[in-house]
LUMLO-123270 format. One line per 4 residues: number of its first residue (from 0); their letters; for each residue y, x, z of C-alpha. Coordinates in Angstrom, 2 decimals, always signed. Each point is the difference from the previous one (the first is absolute). Layout:
<vexfis>
NUM	a	Y/X/Z | ...
</vexfis>
This chain:
<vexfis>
0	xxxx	+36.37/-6.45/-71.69 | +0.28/-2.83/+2.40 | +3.82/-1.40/+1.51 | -1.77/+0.77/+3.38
4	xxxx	-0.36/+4.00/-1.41 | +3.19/+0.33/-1.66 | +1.64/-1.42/+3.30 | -2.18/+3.08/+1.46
8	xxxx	+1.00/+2.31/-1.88 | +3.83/-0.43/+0.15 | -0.23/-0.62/+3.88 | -1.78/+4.02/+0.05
12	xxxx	+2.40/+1.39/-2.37 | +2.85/-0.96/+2.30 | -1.63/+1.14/+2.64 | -1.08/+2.96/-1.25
16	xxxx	+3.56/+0.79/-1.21 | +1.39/-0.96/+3.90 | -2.96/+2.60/+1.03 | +1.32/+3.27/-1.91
20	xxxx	+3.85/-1.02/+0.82 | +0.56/-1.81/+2.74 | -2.78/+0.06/+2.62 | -0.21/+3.67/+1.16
24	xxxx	+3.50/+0.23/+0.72 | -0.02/-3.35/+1.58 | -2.99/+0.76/+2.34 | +0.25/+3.60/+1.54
28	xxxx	-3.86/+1.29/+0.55 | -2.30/-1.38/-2.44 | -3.17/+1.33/-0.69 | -0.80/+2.48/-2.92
32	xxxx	-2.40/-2.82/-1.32 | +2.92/-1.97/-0.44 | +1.14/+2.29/-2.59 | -3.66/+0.31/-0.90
36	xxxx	-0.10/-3.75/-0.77 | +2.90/-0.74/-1.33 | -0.55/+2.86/-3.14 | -3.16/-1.82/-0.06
40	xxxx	+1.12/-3.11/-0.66 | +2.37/+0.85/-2.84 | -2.87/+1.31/-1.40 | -1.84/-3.07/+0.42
44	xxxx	+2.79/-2.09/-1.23 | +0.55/+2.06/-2.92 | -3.94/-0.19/-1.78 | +0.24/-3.53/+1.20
48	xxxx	+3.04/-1.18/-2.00 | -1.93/+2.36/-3.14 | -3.06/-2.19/+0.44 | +2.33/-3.18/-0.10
52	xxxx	+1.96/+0.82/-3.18 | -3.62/+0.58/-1.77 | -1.40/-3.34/+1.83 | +3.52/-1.49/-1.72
56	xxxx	-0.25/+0.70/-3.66 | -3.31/-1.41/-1.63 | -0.31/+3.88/-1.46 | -2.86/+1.34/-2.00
60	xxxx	-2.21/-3.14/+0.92 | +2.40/-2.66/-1.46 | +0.35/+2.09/-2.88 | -3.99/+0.18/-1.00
64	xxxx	-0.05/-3.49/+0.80 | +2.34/-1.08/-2.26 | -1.48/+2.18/-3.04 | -3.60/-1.49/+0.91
68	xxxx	+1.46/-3.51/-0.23 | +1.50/+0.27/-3.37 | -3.25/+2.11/-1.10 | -2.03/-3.12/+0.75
72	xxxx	+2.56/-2.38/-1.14 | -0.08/+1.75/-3.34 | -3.65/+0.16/-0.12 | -0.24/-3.94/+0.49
76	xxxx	+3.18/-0.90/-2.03 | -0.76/+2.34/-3.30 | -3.69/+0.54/-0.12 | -2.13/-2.51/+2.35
80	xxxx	+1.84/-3.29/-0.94 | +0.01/+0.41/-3.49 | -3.60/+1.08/-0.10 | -1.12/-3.25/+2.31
84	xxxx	+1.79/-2.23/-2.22 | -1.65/+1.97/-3.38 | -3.51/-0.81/+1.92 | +0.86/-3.66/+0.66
88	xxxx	+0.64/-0.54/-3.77 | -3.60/+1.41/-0.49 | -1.79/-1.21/+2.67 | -1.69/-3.12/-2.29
92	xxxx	-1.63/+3.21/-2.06 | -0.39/+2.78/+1.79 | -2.59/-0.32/+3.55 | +1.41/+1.10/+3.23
96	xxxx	+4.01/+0.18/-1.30 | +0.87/-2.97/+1.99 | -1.40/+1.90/+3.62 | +0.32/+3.87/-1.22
100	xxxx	+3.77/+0.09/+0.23 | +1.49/-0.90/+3.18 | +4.13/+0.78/+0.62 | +0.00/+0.94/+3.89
104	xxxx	+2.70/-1.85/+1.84 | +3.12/+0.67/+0.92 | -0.64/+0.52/+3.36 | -3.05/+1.95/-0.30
108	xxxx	-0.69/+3.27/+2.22 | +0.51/+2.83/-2.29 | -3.52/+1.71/-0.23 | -1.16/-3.68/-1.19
112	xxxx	+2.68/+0.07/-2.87 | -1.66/+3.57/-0.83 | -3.74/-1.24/-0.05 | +0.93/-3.14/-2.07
116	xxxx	+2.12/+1.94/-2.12 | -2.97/+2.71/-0.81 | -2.99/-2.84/-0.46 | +2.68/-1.51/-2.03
120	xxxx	+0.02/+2.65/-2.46 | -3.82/+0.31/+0.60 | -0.27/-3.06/-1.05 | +2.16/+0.02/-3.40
124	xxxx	-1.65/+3.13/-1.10 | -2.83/-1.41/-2.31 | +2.76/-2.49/-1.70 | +3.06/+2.59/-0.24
128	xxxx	+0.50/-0.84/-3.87 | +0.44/-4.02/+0.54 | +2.67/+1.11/+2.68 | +1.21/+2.45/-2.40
132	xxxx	+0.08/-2.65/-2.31 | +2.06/-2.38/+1.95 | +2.65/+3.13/+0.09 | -0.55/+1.97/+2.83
136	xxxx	+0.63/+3.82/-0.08 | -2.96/+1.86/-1.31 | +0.27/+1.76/+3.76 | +0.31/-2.74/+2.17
140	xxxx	-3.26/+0.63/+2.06 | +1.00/+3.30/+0.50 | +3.43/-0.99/+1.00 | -1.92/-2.60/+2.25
144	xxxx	-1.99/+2.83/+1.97 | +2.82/+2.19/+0.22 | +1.88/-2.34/+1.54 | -2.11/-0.97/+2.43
148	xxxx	-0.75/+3.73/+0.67 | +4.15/+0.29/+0.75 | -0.06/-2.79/+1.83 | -3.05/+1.02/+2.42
152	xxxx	+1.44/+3.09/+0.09 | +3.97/-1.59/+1.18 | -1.51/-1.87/+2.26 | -1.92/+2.90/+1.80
156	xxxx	+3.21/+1.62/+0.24 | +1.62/-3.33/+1.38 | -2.47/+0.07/+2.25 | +0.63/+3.39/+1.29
160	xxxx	+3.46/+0.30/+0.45 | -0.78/-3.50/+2.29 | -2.34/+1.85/+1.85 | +2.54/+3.04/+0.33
164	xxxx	+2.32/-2.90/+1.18 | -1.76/-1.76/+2.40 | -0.57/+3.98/+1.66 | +3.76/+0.14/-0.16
168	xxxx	+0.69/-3.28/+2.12 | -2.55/+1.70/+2.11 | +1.94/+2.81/+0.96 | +2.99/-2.06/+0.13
172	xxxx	-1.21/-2.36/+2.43 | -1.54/+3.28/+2.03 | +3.34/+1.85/+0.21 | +1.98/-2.95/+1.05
176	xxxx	-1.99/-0.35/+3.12 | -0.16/+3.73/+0.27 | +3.96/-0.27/+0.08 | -0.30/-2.57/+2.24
180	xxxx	-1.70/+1.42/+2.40 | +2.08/+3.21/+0.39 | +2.89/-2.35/-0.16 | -1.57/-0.80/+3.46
184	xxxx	-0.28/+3.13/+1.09 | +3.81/+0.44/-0.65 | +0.77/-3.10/+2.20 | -2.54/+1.55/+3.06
188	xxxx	+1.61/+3.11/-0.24 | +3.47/-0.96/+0.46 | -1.05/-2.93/+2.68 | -1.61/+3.39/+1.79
192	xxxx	+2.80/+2.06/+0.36 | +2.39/-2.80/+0.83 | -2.37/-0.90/+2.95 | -0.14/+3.99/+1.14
196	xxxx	+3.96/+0.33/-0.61 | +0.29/-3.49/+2.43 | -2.57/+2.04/+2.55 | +2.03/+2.57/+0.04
200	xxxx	+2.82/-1.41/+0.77 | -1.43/-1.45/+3.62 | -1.54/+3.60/+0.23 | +2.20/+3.01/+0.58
204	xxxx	-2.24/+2.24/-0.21 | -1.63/-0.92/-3.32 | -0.22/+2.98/-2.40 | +1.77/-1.68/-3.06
208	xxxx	+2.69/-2.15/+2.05 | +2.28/-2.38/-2.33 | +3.19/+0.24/-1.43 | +2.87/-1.45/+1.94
212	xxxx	+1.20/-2.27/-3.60 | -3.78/-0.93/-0.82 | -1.31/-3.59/+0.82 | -3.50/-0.73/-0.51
216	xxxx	+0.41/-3.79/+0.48 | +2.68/+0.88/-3.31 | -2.14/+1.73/-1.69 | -2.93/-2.10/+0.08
220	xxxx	+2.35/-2.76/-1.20 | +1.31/+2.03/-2.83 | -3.76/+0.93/-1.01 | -1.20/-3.52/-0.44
224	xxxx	+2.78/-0.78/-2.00 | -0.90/+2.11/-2.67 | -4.12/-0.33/+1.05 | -0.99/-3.01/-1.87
228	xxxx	-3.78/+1.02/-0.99 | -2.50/-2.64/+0.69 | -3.22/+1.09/+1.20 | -2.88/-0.12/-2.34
232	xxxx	-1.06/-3.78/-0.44 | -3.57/+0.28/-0.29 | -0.42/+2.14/+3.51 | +2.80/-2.45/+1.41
236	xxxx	-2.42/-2.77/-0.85 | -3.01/+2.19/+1.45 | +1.63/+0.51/+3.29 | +0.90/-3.77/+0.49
240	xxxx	-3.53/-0.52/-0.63 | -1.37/+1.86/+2.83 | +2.69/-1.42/+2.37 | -1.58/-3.42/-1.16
</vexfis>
């Protein structure tokens, strides 16, 4: 969540707060889709602030990351290093142990850790006893392709709960505007009945004429003190477009 959104999201919870209190009984009249809009907005404001505190906390997808990263750390730190250097002091005898075993970089992609890992083990297969010989576990190519199996499989999960992320910035990003705009609405529907309550003051014979204490020049004031909502940047930037 951006400073510009978390600046958004306080300025609507105040004003949402102002909307159930305050701003019926300061502004005789309003519409029914006043109320309609203001419920709607707490509701707005309410799975937006749930999609922020998941967007907060790295979750489910910083916790298979982390287990995938020490997966592949182990399987270059306990079983691929030692092996490499086991096939460097036999490269003079044995053909092909000097380009067979390859230790993938540090800052490899994953799924190329994986395939290096397996052709790794491929590759030691034939010669298992002089690795065995040098003192590796009688398992260690097993322990090599289950590793990279938990690893491949970590990573899909990684991958997934990014995915699942990414959706939930998504909806985020979509209810913040949605709150926005029925912020909006809010601000059109009190700017309405101030301008009737004003009309009907010049007018005696309006049918919904204005209290003798109410001031619509005062309430309007009052309003845009607590209506700090910016309108949505990207149509701002639109609509100054099309002026130019």
């Amino acid at each position: 969540m951006t400073g510009r959104e978390r600046r958004l999201i306080t300025a609507l919870k105040r004003l949402h707060s102002q909307c159930v209190t305050s701003v019926p009984n300061a502004i005789p009249g309003l519409p029914a889709s006043f109320a309609r809009n203001t419920v709607k907005l707490g509701g707005l404001l309410t799975e937006a602030e749930a999609a922020a505190t998941t967007l907060s906390s790295s979750g489910p997808f910083g916790l298979a990351r982390a287990r995938r990263d020490l997966l592949v750390n182990r399987l270059r730190d306990e079983f691929l290093t030692p092996a490499r250097k086991i096939a460097r002091m036999h490269a003079a005898t044995v053909p092909g142990f000097h380009t067979a075993f390859v230790v993938p970089k540090l800052r490899s992609a994953v799924q190329t850790t994986v395939d290096v890992a397996r052709r790794f083990a491929d590759a030691a297969e034939p010669s298992v006893a002089l690795f065995l010989e040098e003192g590796l576990d009688d398992d260690f190519l097993q322990q090599i392709r289950t590793l990279a199996d938990q690893i491949e499989a970590k990573h899909r999960e990684a991958e997934q709960h990014r995915a699942d992320r990414t959706q939930t910035a998504k909806a985020f990003r979509s209810l913040i505007r949605e709150a926005r705009r029925t912020a909006w609405l809010l601000d059109a529907a009190v700017r309405r009945r101030c301008a009737e309550l004003e009309y009907s003051s010049a007018d005696p014979s309006a049918s919904s004429p204005r209290p003798k204490d109410f001031s619509p020049a005062t309430a309007i004031a009052n309003w845009e003190h607590i209506f700090h909502v910016e309108r949505d940047p990207v149509r701002k930037a639109r609509r100054l477009k099309v002026q130019f």
